[in-house]
N, C-alpha and C positions, 0 to 999 in steps of 0.2 A: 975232872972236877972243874977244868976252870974254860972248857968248852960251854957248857951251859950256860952259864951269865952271857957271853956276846954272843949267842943266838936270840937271848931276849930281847938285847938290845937292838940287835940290826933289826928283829921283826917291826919293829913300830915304823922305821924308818922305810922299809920297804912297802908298808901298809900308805902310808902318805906320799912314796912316790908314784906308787901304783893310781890312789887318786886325784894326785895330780895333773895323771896321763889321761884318766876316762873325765875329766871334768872338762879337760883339754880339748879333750878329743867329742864332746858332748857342746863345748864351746863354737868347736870350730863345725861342727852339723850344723848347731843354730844358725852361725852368721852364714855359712850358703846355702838354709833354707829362705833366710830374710831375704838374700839376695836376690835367689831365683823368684821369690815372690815379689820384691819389688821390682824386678826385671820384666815378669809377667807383667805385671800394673802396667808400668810405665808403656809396653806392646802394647796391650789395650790400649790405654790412653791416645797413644799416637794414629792404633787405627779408626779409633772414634773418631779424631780429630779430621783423619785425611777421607772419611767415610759417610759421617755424619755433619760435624760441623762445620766444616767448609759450604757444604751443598746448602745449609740450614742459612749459612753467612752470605751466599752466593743469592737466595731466594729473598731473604728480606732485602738488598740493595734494591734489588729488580720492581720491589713495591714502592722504591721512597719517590723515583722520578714522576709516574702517573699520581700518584696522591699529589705532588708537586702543582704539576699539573690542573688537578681537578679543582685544586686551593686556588691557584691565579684566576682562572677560569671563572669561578664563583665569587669570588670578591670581587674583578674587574667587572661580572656582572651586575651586582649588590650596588656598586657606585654609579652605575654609570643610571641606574633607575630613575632621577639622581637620589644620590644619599651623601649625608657624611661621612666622613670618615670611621667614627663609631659605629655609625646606624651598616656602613658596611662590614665593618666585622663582625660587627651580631649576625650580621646574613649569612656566613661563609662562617659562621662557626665550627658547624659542624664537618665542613670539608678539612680545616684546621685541627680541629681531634682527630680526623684519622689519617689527618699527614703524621701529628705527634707520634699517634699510637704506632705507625710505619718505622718514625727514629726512634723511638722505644725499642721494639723490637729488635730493629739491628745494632742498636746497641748490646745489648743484651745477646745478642747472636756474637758480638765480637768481643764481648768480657768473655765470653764462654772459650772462645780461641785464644783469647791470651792467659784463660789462669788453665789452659790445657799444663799434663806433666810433660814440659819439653826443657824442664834441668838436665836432666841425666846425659846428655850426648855430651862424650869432651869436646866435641870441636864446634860444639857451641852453633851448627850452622843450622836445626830446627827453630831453636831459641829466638836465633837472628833471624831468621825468615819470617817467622812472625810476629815479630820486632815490625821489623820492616811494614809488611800489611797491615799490621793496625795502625801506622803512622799514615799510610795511604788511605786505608778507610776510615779511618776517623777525619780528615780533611774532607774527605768527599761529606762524610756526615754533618760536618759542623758548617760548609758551604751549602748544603742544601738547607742547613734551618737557616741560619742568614737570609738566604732567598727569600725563604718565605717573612720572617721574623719582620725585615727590611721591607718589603715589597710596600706596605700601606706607605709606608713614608717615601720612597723613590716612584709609587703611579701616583702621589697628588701633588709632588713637587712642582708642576705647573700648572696646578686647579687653583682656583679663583683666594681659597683659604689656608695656601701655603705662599704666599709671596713671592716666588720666584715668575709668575704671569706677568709682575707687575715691572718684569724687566723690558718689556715691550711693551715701552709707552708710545711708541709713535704720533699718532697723529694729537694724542693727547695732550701735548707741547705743544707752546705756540710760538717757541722759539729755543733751539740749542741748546742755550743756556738751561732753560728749564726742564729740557730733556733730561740733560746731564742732572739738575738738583732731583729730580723722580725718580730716574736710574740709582741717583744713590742712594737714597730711601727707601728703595726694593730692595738693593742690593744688602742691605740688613739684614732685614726679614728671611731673605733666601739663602743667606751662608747661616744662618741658625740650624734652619733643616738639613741644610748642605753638612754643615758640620756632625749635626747628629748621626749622616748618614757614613759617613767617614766612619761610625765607629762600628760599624756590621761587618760579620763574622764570613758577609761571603764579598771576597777580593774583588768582582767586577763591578758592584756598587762602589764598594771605596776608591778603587781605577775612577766610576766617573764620577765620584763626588769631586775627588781633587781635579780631575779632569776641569766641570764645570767650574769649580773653586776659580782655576785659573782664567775660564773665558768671562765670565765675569769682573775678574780685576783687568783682565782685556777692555774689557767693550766701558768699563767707569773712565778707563785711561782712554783710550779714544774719542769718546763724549765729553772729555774736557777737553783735547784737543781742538776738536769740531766747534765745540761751543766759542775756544775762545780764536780760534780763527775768524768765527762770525763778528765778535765782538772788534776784530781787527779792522773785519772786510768794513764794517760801518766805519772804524776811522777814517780808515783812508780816503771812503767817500766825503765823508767833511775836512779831510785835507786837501780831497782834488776841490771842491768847493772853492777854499780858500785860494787855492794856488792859480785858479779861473781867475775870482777878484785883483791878485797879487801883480797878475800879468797886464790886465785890463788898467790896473791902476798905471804900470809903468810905461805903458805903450800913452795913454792918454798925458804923462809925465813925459815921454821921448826919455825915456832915462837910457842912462848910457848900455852900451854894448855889455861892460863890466857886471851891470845890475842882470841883465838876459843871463850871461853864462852863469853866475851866481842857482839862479833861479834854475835854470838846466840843468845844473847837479845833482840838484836838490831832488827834481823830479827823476832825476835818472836812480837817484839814491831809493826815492818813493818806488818806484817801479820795482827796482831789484828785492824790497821788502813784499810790496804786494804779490810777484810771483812765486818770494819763499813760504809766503802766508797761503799760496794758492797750494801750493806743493805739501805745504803738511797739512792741509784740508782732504785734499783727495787722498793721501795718504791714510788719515786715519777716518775718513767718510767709507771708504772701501773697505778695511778694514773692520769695523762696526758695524758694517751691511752684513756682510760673510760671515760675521759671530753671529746674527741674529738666525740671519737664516741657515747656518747649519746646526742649529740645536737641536731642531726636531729631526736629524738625523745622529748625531752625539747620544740624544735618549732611544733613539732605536736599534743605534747599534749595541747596548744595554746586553737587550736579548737576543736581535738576531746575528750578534757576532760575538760579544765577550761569554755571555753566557754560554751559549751553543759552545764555544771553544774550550771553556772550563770543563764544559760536563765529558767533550771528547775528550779533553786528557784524562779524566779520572776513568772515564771509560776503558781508555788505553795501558793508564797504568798500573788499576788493580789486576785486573786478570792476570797479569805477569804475574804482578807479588803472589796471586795463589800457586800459580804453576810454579814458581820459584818454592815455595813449601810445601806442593808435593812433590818436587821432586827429592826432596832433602826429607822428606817423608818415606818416600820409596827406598833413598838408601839408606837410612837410618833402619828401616826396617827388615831390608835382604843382612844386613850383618846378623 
């Protein structure tokens, strides 16, 4: 009789622990179906990435340098017609939309590499690899619009209606002095654009803006020099004047011996200035010749050496950054 009742009772209990095991156990199928399917994804994902997107990200760089190219090309053509500086980028427009459409492109080629599924590795070294590559190709990207971006303002920096021509006043002066006040009334006008160009996005314009920044406060500082040696050199001629009269008066005087050595000092004194005054002329005459004349090698080495060097290192160092992400591709994906 008293069997009965706790058979009741244990059944409900055993009914509930039963599905608490198949819920369980219905639980635990789900999360390593989830798994294996986002395990699958994530394979996918990485071989798309080491497959297609790399190659995709690899082909559009390869367009940005000849569009580069075909942009300089056409606009230093546009000017040189002659034109303005406007009237030349209307010309070379259309080379400039399909430089853009080229950094579009790899942009877009490289958002695609980085929102690839590359969470899932613990040891974080896919993530990182392409980490790494987009900070590399994105420099090369944002160096190459600078180039172009820059480029109208750094090929008219020495045309007639950017100022900085106007630093070679030569024969325009009719005396040092006036060199110097010309020079510095260029020199205004030319750190304006100078300054502007300081602020572009690709490093060997900004290298020579500051660069010229400084041979410019050179060559003001030497132009005062020079000017005010001249203004010296003319004393001194009206002191040798004087000091003719000074002599001729004491000899027509018979003055004493005392008043001669006096007078001897004096010029001895005269002399040791005129040679110092000769010494920081040539000093900075020489020196403001050599800033004149190497600028137009300062602007050539622009491109046939900063630039040239820039593009070989990004040349040198994306490739690695890809092969450093497949090979973190490869063994991400043999586990």
């Amino acid at each position: 009789m008293t069997i009965e009742p706790v058979r009741k009772k244990r059944r409900p209990v055993m009914i509930a622990l039963t599905l608490a095991v198949v819920l369980a156990l219905i639980a635990s199928a789900v999360v390593i179906s989830v798994s294996t399917m986002t395990a699958q994804q994530r394979r996918e994902s990485l071989v798309l990435l080491k497959d297609e997107r790399l190659t995709t990200l690899d082909e559009a760089r390869g367009k940005i340098q000849p569009a580069v190219n075909t942009y300089l090309a056409a606009y230093k053509k546009a000017r040189n017609a002659p034109a303005s500086r406007e009237e030349a980028e209307k010309g070379s427009a259309k080379e400039r939309d399909e430089f853009q459409q080229a950094i579009i492109s790899a942009r877009t080629a490289l958002n695609e590499v980085q929102t690839s599924d590359t969470a899932g590795a613990e040891d974080k070294t896919v993530s990182g690899a392409v980490a790494m590559l987009g900070d590399s190709y994105q420099a090369y990207l944002d160096s190459m619009e600078g180039l172009v971006e820059s480029y109208p303002l750094f090929e008219g920096l020495f045309r007639q209606d950017a100022g900085c021509s106007g630093l070679f006043v030569g024969s325009k002066a009719a005396n040092l002095r006036e060199r110097q006040t010309l020079l510095a009334q260029a020199a205004v006008q030319c750190r304006e654009a100078v300054n502007q160009l300081k602020q572009s996005k690709n490093v060997s314009y900004v290298e020579f803006a500051r660069t010229l920044d400084n041979q410019i406060a050179q060559l003001e500082t030497h132009a005062e020099t020079t000017a005010k040696s001249e203004e010296n050199y003319n004393e001194f001629v009206r002191l040798k004047d004087e000091y003719v009269k000074k002599i001729d008066d004491a000899t027509a005087r018979n003055a004493p011996d005392a008043e001669y050595r006096t007078i001897a000092d004096e010029l001895k004194a005269l002399n040791t200035r005129i040679k110092n005054n000769r010494s920081e002329f040539d000093f900075a005459a020489k020196r403001y010749v050599n800033g004149v004349r190497d600028m137009p090698t300062l602007v050539e080495d622009v491109f046939t050496k900063d630039v040239a060097d820039q593009i070989k290192h990004h040349d040198a160092v994306i490739p690695i950054r890809v092969q450093v992400l497949k090979d973190a591709l490869d063994a991400e994906l043999a586990e």
